[in-house]
SEKOL-874052 format. One record per residue (C-alpha): residue in three letters; x, y, z; residue number from 0; chain. Coordinates in Angstrom, 2 decimals, padded with zeros to 5 digits. Layout:
BEGIN
{'ALA' {X Y Z} NUM 'A'} ...
This chain:
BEGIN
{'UNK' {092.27 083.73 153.68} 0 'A'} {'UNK' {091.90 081.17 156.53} 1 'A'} {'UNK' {094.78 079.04 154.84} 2 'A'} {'UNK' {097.54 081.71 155.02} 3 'A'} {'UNK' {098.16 081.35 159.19} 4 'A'} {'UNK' {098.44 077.53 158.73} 5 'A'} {'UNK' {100.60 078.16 155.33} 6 'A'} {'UNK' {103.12 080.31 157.51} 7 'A'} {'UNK' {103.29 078.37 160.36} 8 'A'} {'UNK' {104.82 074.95 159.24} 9 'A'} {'UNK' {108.31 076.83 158.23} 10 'A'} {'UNK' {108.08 077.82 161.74} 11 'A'} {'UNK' {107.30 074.34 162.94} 12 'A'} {'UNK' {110.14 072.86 160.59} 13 'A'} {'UNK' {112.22 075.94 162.13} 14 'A'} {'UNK' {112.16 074.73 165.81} 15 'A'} {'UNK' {112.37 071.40 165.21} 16 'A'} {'UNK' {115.52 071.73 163.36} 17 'A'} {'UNK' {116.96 074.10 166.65} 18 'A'} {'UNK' {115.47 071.56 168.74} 19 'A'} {'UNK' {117.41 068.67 167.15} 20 'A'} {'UNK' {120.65 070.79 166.83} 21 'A'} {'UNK' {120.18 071.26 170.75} 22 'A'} {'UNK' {120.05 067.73 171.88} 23 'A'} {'UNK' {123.23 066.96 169.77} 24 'A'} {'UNK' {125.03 069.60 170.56} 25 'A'} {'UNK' {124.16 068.50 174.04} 26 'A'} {'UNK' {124.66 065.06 173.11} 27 'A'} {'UNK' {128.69 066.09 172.24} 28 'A'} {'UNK' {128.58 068.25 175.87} 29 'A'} {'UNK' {128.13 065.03 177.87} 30 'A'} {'UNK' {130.82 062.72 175.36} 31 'A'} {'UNK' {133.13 065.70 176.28} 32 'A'} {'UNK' {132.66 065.63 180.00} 33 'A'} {'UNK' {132.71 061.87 180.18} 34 'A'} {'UNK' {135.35 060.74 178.06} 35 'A'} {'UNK' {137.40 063.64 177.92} 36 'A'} {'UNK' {138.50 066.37 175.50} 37 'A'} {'UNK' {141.28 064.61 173.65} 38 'A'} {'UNK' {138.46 060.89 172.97} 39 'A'} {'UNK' {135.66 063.52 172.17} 40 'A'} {'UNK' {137.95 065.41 169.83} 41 'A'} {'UNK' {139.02 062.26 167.94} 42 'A'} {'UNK' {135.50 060.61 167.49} 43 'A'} {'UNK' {134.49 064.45 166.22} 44 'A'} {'UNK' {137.21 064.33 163.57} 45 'A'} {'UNK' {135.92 060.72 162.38} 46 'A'} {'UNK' {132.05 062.07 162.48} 47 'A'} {'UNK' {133.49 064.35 159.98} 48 'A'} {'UNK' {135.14 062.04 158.01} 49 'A'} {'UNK' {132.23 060.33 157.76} 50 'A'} {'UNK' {129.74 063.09 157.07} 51 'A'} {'UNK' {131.36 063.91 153.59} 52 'A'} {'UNK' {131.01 060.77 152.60} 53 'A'} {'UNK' {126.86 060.75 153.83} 54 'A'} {'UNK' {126.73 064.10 151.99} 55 'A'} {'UNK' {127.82 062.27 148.93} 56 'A'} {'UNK' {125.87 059.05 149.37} 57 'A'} {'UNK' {122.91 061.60 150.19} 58 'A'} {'UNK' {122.76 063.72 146.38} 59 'A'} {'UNK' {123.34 060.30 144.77} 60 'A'} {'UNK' {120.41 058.74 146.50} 61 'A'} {'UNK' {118.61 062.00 147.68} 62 'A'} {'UNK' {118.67 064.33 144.64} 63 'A'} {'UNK' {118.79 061.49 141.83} 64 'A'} {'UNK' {117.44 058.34 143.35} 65 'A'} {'UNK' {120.90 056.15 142.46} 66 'A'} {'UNK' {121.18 052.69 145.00} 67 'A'} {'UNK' {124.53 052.56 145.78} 68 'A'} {'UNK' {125.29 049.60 148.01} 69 'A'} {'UNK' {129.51 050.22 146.80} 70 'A'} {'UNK' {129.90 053.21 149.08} 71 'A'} {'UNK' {133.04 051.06 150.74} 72 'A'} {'UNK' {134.89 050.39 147.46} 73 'A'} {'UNK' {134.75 054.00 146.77} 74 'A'} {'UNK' {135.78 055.24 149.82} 75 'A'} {'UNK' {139.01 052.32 150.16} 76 'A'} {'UNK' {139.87 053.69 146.77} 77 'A'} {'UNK' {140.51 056.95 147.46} 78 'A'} {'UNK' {141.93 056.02 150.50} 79 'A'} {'UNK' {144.79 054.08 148.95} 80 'A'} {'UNK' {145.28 057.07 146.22} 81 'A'} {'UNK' {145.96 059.54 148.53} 82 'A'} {'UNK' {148.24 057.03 150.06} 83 'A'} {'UNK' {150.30 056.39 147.22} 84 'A'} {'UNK' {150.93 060.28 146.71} 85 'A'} {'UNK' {151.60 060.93 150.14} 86 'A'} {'UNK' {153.25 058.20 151.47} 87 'A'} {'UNK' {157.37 058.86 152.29} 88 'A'} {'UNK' {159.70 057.54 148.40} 89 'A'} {'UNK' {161.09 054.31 148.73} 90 'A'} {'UNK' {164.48 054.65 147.08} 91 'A'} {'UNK' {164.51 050.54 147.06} 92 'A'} {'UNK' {162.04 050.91 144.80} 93 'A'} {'UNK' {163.16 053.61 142.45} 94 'A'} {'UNK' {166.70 051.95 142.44} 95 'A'} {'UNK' {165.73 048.69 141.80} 96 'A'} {'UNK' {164.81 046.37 138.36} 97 'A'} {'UNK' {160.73 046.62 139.42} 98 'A'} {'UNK' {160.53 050.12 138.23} 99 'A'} {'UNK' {161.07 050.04 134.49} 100 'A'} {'UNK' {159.07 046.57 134.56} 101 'A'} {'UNK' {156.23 048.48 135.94} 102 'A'} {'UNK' {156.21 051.39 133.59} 103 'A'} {'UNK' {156.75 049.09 130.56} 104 'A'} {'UNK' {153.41 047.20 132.21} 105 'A'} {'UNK' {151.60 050.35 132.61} 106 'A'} {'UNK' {152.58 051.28 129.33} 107 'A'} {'UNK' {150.70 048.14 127.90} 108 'A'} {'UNK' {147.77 048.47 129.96} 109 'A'} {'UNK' {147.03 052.21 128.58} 110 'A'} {'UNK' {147.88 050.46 124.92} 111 'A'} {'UNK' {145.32 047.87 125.97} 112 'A'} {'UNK' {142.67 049.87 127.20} 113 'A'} {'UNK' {142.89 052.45 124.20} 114 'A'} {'UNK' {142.51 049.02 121.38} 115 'A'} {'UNK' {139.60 048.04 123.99} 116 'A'} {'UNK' {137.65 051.31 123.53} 117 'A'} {'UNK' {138.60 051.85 120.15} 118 'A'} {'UNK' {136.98 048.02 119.23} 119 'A'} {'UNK' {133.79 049.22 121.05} 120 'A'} {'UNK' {133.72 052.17 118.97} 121 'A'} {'UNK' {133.29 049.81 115.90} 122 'A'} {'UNK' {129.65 050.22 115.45} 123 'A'} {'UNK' {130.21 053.91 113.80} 124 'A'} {'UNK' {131.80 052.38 110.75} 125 'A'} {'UNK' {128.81 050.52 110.29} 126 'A'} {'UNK' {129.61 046.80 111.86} 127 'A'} {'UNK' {126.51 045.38 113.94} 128 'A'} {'UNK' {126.73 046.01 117.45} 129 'A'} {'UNK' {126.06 042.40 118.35} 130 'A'} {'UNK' {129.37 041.58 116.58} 131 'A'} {'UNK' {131.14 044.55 117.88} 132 'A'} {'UNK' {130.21 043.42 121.41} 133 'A'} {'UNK' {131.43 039.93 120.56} 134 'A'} {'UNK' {134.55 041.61 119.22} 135 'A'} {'UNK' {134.95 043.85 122.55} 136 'A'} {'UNK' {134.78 040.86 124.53} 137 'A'} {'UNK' {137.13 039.32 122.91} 138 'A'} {'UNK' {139.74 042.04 122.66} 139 'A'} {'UNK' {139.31 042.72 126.04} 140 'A'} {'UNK' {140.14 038.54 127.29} 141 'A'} {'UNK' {143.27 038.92 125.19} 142 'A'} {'UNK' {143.97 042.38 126.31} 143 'A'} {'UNK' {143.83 040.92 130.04} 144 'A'} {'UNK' {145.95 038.09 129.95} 145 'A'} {'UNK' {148.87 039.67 128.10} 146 'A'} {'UNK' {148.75 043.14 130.34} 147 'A'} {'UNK' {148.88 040.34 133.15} 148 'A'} {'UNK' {151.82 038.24 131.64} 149 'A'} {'UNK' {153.00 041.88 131.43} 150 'A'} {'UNK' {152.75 042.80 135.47} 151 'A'} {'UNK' {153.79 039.42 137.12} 152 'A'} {'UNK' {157.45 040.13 136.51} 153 'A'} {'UNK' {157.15 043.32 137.44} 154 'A'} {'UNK' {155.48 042.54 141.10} 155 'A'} {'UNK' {157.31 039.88 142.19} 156 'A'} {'UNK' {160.67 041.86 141.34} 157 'A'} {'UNK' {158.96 045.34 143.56} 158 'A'} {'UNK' {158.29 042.60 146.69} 159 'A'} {'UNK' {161.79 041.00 146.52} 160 'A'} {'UNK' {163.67 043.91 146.38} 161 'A'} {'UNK' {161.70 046.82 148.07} 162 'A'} {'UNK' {158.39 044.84 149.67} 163 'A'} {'UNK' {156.12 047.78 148.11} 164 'A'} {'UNK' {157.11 050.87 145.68} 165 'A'} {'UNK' {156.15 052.98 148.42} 166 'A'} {'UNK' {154.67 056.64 147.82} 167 'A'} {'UNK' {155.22 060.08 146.13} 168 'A'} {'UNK' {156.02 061.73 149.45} 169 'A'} {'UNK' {153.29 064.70 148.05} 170 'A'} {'UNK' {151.66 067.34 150.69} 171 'A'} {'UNK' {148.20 065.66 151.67} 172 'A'} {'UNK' {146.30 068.45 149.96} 173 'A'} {'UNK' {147.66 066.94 147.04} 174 'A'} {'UNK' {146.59 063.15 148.15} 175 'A'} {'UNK' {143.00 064.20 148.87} 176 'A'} {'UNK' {142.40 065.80 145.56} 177 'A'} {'UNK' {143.57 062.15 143.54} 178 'A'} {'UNK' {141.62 060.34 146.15} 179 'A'} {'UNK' {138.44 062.45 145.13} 180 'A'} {'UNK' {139.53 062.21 141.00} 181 'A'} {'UNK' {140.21 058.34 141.65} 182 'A'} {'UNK' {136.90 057.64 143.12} 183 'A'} {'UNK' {135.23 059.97 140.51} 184 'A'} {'UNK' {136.90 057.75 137.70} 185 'A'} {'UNK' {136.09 054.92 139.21} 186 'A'} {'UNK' {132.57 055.60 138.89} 187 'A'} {'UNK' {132.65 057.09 135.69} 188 'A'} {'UNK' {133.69 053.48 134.27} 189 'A'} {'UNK' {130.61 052.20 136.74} 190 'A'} {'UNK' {128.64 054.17 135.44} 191 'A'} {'UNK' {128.92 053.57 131.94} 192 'A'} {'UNK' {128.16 050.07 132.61} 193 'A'} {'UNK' {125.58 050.03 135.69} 194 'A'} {'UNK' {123.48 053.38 135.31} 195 'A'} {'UNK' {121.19 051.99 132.80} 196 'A'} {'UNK' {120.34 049.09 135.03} 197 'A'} {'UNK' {117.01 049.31 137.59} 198 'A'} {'UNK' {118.02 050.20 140.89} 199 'A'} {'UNK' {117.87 046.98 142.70} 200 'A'} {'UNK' {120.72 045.75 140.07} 201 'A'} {'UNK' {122.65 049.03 140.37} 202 'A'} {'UNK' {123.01 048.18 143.99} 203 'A'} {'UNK' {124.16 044.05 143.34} 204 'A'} {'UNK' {126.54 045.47 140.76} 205 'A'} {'UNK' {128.00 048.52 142.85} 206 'A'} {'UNK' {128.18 046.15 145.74} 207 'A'} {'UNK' {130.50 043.23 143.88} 208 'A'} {'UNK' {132.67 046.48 142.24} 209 'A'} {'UNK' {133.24 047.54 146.24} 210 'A'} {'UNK' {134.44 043.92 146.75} 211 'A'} {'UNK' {136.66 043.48 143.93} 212 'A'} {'UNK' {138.09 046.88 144.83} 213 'A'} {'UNK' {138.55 045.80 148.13} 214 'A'} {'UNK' {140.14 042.53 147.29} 215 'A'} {'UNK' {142.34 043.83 145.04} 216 'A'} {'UNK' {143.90 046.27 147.48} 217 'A'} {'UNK' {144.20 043.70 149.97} 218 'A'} {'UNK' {146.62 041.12 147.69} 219 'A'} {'UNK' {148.69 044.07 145.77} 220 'A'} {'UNK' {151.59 043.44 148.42} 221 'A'} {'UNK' {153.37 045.69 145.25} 222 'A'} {'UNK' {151.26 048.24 145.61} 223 'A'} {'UNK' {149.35 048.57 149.13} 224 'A'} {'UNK' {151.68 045.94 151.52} 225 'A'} {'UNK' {148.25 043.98 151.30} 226 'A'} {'UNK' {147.62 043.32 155.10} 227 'A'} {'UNK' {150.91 044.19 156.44} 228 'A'} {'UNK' {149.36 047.93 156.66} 229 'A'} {'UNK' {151.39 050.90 155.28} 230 'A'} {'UNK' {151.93 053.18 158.02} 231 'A'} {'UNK' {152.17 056.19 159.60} 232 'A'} {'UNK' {150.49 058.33 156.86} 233 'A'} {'UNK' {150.96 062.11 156.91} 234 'A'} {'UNK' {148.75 064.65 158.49} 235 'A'} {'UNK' {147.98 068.06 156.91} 236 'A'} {'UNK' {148.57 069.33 160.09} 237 'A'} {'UNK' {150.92 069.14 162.87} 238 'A'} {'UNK' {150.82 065.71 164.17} 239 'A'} {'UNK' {150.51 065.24 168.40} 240 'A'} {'UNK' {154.20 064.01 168.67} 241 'A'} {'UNK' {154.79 067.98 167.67} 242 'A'} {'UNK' {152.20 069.82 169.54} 243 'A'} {'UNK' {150.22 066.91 171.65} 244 'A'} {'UNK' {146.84 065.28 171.06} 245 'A'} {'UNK' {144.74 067.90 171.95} 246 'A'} {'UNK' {145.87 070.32 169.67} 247 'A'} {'UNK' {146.19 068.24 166.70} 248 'A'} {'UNK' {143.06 066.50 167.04} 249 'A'} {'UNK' {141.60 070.13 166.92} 250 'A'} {'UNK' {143.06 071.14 164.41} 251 'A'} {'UNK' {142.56 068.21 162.41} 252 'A'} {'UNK' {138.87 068.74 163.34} 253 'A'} {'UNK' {138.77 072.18 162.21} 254 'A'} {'UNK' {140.26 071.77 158.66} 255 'A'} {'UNK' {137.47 068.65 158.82} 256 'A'} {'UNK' {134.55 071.05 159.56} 257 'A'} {'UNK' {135.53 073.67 156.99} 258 'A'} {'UNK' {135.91 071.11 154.31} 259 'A'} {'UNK' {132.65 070.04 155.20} 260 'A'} {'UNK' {130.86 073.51 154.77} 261 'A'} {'UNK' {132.24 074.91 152.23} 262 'A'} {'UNK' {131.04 071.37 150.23} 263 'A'} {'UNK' {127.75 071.79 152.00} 264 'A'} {'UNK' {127.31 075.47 150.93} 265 'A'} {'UNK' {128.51 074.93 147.64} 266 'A'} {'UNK' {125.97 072.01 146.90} 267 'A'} {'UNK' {123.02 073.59 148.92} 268 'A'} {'UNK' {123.40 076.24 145.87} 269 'A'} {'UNK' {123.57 073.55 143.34} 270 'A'} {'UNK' {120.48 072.01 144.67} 271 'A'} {'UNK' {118.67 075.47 144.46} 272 'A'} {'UNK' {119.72 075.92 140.67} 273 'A'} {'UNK' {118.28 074.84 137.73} 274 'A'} {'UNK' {120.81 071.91 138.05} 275 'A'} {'UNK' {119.21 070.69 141.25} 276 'A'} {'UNK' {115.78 071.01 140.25} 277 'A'} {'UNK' {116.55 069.17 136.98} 278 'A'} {'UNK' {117.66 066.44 139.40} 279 'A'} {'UNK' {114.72 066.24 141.29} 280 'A'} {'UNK' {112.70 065.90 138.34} 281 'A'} {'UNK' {115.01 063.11 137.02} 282 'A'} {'UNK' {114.38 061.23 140.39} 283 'A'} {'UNK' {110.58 062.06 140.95} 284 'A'} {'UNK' {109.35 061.40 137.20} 285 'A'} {'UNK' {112.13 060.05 134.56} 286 'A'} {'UNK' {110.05 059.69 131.48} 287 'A'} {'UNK' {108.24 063.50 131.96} 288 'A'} {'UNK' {112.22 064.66 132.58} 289 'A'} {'UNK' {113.21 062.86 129.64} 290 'A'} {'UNK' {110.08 063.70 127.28} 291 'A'} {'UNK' {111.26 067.25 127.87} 292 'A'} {'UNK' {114.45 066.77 126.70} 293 'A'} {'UNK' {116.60 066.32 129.63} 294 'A'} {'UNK' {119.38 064.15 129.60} 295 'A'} {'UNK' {118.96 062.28 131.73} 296 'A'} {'UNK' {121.98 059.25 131.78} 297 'A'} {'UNK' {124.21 061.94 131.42} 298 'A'} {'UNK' {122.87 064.11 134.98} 299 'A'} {'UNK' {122.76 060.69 136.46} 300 'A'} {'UNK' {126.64 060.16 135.41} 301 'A'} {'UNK' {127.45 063.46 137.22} 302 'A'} {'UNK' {125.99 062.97 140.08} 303 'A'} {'UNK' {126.96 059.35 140.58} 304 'A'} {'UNK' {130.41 060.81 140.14} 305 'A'} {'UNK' {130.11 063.73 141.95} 306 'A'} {'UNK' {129.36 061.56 144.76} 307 'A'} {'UNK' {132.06 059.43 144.40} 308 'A'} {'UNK' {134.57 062.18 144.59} 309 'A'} {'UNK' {132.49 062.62 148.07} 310 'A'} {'UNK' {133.45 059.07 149.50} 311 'A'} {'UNK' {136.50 059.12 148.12} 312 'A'} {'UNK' {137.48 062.13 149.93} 313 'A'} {'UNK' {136.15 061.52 152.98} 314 'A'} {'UNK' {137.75 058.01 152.30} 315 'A'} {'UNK' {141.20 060.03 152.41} 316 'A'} {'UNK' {139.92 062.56 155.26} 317 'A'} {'UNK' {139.13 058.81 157.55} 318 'A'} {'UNK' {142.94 056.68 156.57} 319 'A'} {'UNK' {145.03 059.88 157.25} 320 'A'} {'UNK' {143.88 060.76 160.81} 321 'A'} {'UNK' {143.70 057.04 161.85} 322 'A'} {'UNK' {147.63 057.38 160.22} 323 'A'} {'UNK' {147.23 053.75 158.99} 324 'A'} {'UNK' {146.19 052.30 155.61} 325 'A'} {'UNK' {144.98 048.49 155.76} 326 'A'} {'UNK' {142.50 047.51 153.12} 327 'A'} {'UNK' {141.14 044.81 155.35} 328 'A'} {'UNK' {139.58 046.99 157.82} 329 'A'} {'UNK' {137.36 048.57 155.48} 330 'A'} {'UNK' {134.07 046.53 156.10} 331 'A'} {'UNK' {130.36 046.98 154.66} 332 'A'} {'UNK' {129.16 047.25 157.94} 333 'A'} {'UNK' {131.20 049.84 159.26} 334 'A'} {'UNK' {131.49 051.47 155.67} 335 'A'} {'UNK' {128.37 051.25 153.82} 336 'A'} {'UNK' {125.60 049.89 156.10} 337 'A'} {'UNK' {126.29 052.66 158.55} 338 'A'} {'UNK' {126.53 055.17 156.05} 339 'A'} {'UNK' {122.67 054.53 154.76} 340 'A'} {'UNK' {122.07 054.54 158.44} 341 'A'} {'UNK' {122.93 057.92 158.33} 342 'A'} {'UNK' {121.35 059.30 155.61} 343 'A'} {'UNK' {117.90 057.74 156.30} 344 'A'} {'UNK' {117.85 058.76 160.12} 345 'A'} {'UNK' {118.56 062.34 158.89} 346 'A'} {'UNK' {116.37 062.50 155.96} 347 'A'} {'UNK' {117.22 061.92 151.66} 348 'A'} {'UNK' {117.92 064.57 150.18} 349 'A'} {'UNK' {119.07 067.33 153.22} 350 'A'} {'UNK' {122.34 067.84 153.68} 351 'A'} {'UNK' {121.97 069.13 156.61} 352 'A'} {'UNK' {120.21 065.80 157.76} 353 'A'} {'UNK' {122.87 064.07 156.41} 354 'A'} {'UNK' {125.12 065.63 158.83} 355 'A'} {'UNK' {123.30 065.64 161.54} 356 'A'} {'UNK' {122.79 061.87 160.96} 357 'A'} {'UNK' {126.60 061.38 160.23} 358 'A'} {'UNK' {127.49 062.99 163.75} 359 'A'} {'UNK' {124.52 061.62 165.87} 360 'A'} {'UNK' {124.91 057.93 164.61} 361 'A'} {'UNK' {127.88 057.75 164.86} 362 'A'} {'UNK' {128.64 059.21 168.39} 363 'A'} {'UNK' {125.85 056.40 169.05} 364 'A'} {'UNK' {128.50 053.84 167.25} 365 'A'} {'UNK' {131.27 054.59 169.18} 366 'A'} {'UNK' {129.71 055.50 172.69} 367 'A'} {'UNK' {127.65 051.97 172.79} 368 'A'} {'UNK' {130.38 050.27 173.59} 369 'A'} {'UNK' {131.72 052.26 177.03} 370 'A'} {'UNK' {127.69 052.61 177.51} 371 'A'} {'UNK' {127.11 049.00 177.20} 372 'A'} {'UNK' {130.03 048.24 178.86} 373 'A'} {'UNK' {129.07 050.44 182.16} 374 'A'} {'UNK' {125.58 048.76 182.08} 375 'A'} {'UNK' {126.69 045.22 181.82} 376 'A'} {'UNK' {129.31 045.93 185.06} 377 'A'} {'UNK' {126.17 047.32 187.28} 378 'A'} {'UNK' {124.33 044.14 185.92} 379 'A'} {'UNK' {127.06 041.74 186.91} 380 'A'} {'UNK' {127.65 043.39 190.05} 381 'A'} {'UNK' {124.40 044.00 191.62} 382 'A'} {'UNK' {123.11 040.90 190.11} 383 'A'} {'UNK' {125.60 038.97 192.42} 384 'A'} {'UNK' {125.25 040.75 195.17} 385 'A'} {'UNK' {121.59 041.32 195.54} 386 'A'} {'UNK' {120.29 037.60 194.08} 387 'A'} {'UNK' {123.30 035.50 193.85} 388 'A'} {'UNK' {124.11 035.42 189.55} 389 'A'} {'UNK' {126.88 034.74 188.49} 390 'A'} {'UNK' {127.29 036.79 185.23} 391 'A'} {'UNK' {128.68 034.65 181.94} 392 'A'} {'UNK' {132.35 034.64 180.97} 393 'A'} {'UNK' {132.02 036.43 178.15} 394 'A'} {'UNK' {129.76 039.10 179.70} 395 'A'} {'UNK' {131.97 041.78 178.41} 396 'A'} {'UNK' {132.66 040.96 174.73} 397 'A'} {'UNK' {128.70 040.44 174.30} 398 'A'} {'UNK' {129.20 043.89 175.84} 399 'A'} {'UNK' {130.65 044.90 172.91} 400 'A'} {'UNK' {128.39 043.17 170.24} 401 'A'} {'UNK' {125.86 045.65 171.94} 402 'A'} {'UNK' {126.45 048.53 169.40} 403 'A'} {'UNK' {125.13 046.44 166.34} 404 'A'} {'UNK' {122.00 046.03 168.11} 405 'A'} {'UNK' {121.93 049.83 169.43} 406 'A'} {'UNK' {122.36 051.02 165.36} 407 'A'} {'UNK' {120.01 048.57 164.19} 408 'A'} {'UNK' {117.17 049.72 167.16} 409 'A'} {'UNK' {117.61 053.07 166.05} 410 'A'} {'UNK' {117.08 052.77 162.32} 411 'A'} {'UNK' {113.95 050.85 163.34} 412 'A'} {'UNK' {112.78 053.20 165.31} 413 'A'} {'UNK' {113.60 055.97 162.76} 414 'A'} {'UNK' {111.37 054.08 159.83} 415 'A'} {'UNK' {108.76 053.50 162.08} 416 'A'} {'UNK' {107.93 056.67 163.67} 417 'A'} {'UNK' {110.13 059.35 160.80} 418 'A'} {'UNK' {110.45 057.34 157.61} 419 'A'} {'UNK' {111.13 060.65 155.79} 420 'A'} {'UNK' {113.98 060.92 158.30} 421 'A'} {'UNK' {114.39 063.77 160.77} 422 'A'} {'UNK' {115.42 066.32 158.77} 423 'A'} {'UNK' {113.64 065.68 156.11} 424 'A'} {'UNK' {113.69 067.19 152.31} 425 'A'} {'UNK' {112.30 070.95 152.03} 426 'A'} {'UNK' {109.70 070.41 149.16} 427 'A'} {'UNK' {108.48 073.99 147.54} 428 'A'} {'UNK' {105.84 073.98 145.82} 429 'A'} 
């Protein structure tokens, strides 16, 4: 009997810690709003949103099944550039030139291709011996590559001399963010297949050279993307600020952002209570007792890894549309997968609402470093010559801005040292 006070008293503890928390970033956004203004503190809101769905997805690969994915940027440029292509304004240049019917004869190849590909892999279930069917699938797929690509080099260079880039589907952005979500999700379905039965510290070299050949890609199909010439201005799914000023569009943006974000919260916080979630949890905690019981366990790792994907990719699309400009070069690790584990660890694997409140805190700490750092460095340079005499560096203000690198990286150090579990950390019931 003299357990049961201490029993019901830690849900209470957890409770006001959690209000607590909430508090001091909800106080945190107060002082952005009365220092930078409504219209700055609106944007970086809308972009803390952005980036919370993709945490939220990075957070049940990694938090409910344990999956190391160091890719999160590949993803998240991928659906970018989908929802760009079915958004973007029709270039008639395009439709009315000689590149169009080369590309659909090229496409038409490449599905031919990929069909003969997975058909030779299939070889095994007449009987042949997988080592030769592998050999075989290799070797299909070399040949399959180089004439798809003799197939596609007529048709690019004929789309950049005549219309620089085939331009988009001129779709309603609901439409672009649901193939940005379906491409990222079929990205790693193919990932999947091939890096899910690796260990994790191979799962995240692998994911992490898939990001970069996405990424490379995107930034030399002038056909497809403009490369680094930037395609430009994207769509909103709201009215833009030249219609109805900053202001309002930022907060409206914001508030189609939030209620994405809940309703994907909600949706997975019942997932996670289901027999689904706990199945996951077992999965990540003890594979070979969830598999002795007969749990399939590659195939709940495939939809979760996917699942996930669909996250990034969507928040991917959320992030390129309110910035209104698409360049694959300015999707970088550290600002799209470094800061993103940042995230999730401060708040805690395997919340979601941790991985929120990490999203929003770290990166308000992202973007307000610089200003901060800025202000501090002008008092130092300042009183520093007028109370001893210094005279402050040239480049005083662009180490200024290096500062927020060394403000995220203080933080996560800070976070493993004194809440390794994170702040928020998983809800384990026993």
């Amino acid at each position: 009997m003299t357990d049961a006070p201490n029993a019901g008293t830690l849900p209470d503890r957890r409770l006001r810690r959690e209000l607590l928390l909430i508090g001091a970033l909800l106080a945190l956004i107060v002082a952005v709003y009365a220092l930078q203004g409504s219209a700055y503190a609106t944007r970086m809101l809308v972009e803390a949103s952005a980036y919370a769905i993709i945490a939220v997805g990075l957070n049940i690969q990694w938090g409910y099944a344990g999956l190391f994915n160091v890719g999160i940027m590949g993803f998240i440029v991928a659906g970018a550039a989908a929802s760009v292509l079915m958004t973007f304004p029709v270039n008639p240049a395009f439709w009315a030139g000689t590149g169009a019917p080369l590309l659909g004869e090229a496409l038409l190849w490449l599905i031919g291709a990929v069909a003969i590909v997975a058909l030779v892999s299939q070889a095994w279930r007449v009987g042949l011996p997988k080592g030769l069917v592998t050999a075989l699938t290799i070797l299909s797929a070399a040949v399959a590559f180089m004439l798809v690509s003799a197939k596609f080099d007529p048709a690019t260079t004929a789309i950049e001399a005549e219309a620089g880039f085939i331009g988009g589907f001129g779709l309603p952005v609901a439409v672009g963010w649901i193939a940005a979500g379906l491409v990222a999700g079929a990205i790693a379905y193919l990932v999947g297949k091939i890096c899910l039965g690796l260990r994790a510290d191979y799962l995240a070299i692998a994911t992490l050279g898939i990001a970069q050949i996405i990424k490379t890609f995107l930034k030399n199909a002038d056909w497809l993307t403009r490369g680094t010439l930037t395609v430009s201005p994207l769509p909103w799914p709201v009215p833009t600020p030249n219609e109805i000023g900053f202001l309002w569009a930022r907060g409206l943006y914001l508030s189609l952002t939030a209620a994405m974000l809940i309703v994907v919260t909600l949706l997975l916080e019942r997932a996670y209570r289901a027999p689904w979630g706990r199945m996951m949890r077992a999965i990540r905690d003890n594979e070979a007792a969830a598999s002795s019981m007969g749990k399939n366990v590659d195939g709940r790792r495939m939809e979760i890894f996917v699942l996930g994907a669909m996250l990034m990719g969507l928040g991917g699309a959320v992030l390129v549309h309110f910035t209104s400009i698409f360049d694959p070069s300015g999707f970088v690790d550290l600002n799209h997968t470094f800061l993103i584990w940042v995230m999730v660890i401060l708040g805690g694997a395997g919340n979601n609402r941790g991985a929120i409140f990490g999203a929003v805190f770290v990166y308000i700490v992202w973007t307000m470093s610089e200003p901060v750092a800025l202000s501090l460095f002008a008092l130092a340079r300042d009183w520093g010559s007028a109370w001893f005499g210094w005279v402050a560096p040239g480049d005083l203000d662009s180490r200024a801005l290096q500062m927020r690198v060394f403000v995220i990286g203080l933080t996560i150090t800070l976070v493993l040292r004194f809440a390794p579990e994170g702040v928020l950390p998983e809800r384990l019931r026993h």
